[in-house]
C-alpha positions, 0 to 999 in steps of 0.5 A: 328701717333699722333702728342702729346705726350701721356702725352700731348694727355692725359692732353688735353682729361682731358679737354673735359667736359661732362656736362655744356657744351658750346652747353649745356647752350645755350640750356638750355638758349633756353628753360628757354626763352621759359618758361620751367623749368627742371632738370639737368643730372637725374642719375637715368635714362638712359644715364644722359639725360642733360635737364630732363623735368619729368611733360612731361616725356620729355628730351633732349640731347645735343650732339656734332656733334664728340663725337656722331657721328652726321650723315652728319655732317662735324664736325662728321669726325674721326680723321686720327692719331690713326684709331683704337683708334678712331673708336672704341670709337666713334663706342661704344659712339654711342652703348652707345647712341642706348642703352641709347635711346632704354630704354628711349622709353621702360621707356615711356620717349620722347627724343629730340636730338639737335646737336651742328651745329643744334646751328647755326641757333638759331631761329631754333633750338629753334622753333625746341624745342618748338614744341616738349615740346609743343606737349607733353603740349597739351596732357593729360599725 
């Protein structure tokens, strides 16, 4: 059982933004450091990839560890309170996500998925994002 009202329940879920984000803008931060420029949720292209890097056919997602389901991760555990619910939104958000990706890769696109625990360790994370639009530089496209 829930323990707020469904009006409650309702008002904090309006909440919960899907752009611009606390892990987003710290990725983005991360990358206009390391000297590269994108572009912003394309709508054009499959799941709204948050940084669109089109010179390198590259994005990157910023996903938060419960929304999508991050692997292992402790943060991913679904709530007690309204099972079903739950499960069958976290289970479509991440059919959501398998699609999404899978017709990316059809398109030729690269994609890089970082994950808000992943922020714990900065330096990391950003080494992490470098390697991968560097690879991509290095290549002739």
């Amino acid at each position: 059982m829930d323990p707020l009202s469904q009006e409650k329940r309702s008002w904090v879920m309006s909440l919960v933004k899907s752009k611009d984000t606390k892990p987003e803008l710290v990725v983005r931060r991360m990358v206009f450091a390391l000297g590269f420029r994108y572009r912003l949720h394309r709508a054009d292209l499959p799941g709204r990839p948050d940084l669109v890097f089109a010179g390198l056919h590259s994005v990157i997602f910023v996903h938060g560890c419960f929304w999508h389901q991050h692997v292992g991760c402790r943060r991913a555990k679904r709530p007690e309170a309204q099972a079903d619910y739950w499960s069958a939104k976290l289970d479509r958000n991440m059919q959501r996500d398998r699609r999404n990706l899978l017709e990316l890769r059809r398109l030729g696109w690269r994609i890089l998925t970082i994950w808000e625990c992943e922020l714990k360790k900065p330096k990391a994370t950003s080494r992490k994002i470098r390697r991968f639009l560097k690879a991509k530089t290095a290549q002739k496209y």
